[in-house]
N, C-alpha and C positions, 0 to 999 in steps of 0.2 A: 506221050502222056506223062505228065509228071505223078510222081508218089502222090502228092497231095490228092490230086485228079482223081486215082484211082483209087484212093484209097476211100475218097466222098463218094464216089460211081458205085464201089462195091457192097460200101452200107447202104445206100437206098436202096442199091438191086436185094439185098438182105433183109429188109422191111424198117429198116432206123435211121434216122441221121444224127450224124455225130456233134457233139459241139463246138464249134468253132476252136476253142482254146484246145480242145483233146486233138484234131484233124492236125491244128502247130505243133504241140509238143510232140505228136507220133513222127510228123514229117523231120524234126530237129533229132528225134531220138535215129529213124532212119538214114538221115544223113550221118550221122558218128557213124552210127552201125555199119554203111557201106567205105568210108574211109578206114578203120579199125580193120575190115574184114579182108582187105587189103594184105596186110601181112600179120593176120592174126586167127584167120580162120575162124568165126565164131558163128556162120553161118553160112547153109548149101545154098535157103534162097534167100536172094537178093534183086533178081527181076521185081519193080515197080506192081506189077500186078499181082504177082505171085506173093510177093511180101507182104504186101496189104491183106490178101486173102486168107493165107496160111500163118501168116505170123499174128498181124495187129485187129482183126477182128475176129478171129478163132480166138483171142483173148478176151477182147473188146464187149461182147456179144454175152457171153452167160455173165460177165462182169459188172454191167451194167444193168442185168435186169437182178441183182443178188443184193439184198439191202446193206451198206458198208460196218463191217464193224467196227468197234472201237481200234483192234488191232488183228496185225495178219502177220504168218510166218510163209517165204516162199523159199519152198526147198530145191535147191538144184536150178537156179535161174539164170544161169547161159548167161544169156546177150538182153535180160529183162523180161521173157515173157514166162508168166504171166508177170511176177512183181511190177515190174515197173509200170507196166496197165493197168495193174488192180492201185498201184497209187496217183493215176489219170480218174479211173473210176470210181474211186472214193477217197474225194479231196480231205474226208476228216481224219481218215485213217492215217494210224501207224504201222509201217511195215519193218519186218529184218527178212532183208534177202542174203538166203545161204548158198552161197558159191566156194567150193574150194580152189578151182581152176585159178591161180593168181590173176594171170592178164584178163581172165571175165570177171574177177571183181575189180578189176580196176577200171574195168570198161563202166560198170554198174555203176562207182561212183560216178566216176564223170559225168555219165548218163545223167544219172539222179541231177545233177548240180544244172547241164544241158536245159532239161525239160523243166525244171521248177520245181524238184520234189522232195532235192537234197536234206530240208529240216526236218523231213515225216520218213524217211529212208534211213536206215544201218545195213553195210553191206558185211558178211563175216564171212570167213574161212571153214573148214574145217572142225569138227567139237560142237554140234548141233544141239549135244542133249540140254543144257541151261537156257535155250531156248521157249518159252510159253505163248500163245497167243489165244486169242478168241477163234480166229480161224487160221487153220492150215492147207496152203495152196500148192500144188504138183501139177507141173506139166510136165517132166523130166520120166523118164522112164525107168515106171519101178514094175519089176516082176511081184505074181501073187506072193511070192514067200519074204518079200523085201519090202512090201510095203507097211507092213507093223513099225516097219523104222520112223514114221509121221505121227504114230500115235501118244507117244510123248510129249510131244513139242503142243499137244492141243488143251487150252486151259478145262479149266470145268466148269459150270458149261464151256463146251467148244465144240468145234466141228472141224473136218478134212475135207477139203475138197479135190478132186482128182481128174483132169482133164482126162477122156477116153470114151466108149462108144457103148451106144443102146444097149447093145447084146450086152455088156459085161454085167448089165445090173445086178441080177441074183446072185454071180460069182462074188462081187464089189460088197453085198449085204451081207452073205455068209462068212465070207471073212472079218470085214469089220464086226463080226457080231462075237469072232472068237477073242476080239480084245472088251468086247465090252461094252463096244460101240450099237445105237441102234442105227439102221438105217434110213437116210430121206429122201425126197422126191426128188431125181437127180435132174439137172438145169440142162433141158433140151435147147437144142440152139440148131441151127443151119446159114452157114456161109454160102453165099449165092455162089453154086456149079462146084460149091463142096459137099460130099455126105453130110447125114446127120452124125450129129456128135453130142456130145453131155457130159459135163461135169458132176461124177460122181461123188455122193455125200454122204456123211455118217458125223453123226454128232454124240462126243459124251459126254454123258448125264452128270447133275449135279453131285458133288459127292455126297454121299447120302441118302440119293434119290430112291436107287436099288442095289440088290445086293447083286455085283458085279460078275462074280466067282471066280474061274479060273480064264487068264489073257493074259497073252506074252507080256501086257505092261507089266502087270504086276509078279514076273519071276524071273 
């Protein structure tokens, strides 16, 4: 079975089908990804079905049903996920994807230039804080005391979103709520013969809106 195959077989078995131009550009993104990985190490999976599952629609899936913003920040994005799918998922969007790892930004550009998205993409290093967007996106793994570090980069209005699981909801809202943040209906999803998962959210307010008080942004 080819990537492609599986990766059309697993979004139906998942209740979606994908669109033609996304099913190319993931299989063209996949193909780098597995030559790159070669001697670059930038991912465990790379089985055809496995990758499809766990990488490109564990992205694909809350991405797709999450309305595009004008712009998006992706902190910590590897080998492109989520960024590189969140700029398949919304063609109007601009992204800056943060990678300090040199050879995975330079995989990211390529990537970008590969799949078609290179004029809506910025790939950066290292020095995240002059970063702003409407939305901020995390699949990378941050511990509860490390993720205040996303709350800057989100404009006002803005929101974070946080790839991760049911159970963390109330943890994910008390926290976001010590910076300032409120919390919002988090984006249930399920990958066929994967758990359920959700991207956790929390959006902050316009300035002005409310009086904010005390949150690590502001000390």
């Amino acid at each position: 079975m080819t990537f492609i195959e599986a990766l059309r077989g697993a979004a139906h078995a998942s209740g979606t089908e994908l669109p033609e131009p996304v099913l190319e550009a993931c299989a063209a993104h996949y193909a780098m990804l597995c030559a790159w990985n070669q001697t670059h190490n930038l991912t465990r999976i790379v089985d055809p079905a496995d990758a499809a599952r766990r990488h490109y629609l564990d992205c694909l899936l809350p991405l797709l049903a999450w309305p595009a913003p004008a712009s998006f920040v992706d902190v910590g994005s590897g080998a492109g996920f989520p960024g590189l799918m969140a700029a398949l998922a919304w063609p109007t969007s601009h992204g800056v994807l943060i990678e300090p790892a040199r050879k995975r930004a330079s995989f990211l550009a390529l990537a970008a230039a590969e799949i078609g998205v290179q004029r809506r993409i910025e790939v950066v290093g290292a020095g995240t804080g002059q970063h702003k967007a409407e939305r901020v996106l995390s699949r990378a793994t941050f511990s509860a005391g490390k993720r205040y570090q996303l709350a800057p980069m989100a404009a006002s209005p803005g929101e974070v979103g946080l790839w991760g699981l049911p159970h963390e909801v109330t943890t994910w809202e008390a926290e976001a709520a010590t910076w300032g943040f409120s919390g919002l209906a988090p984006l249930h999803y399920r990958v066929s013969g994967l758990e359920e998962r959700c991207v956790l959210r929390a959006s902050r307010p316009k300035l002005g809106d409310v009086s904010r008080g005390t949150s690590r942004d502001d000390q």
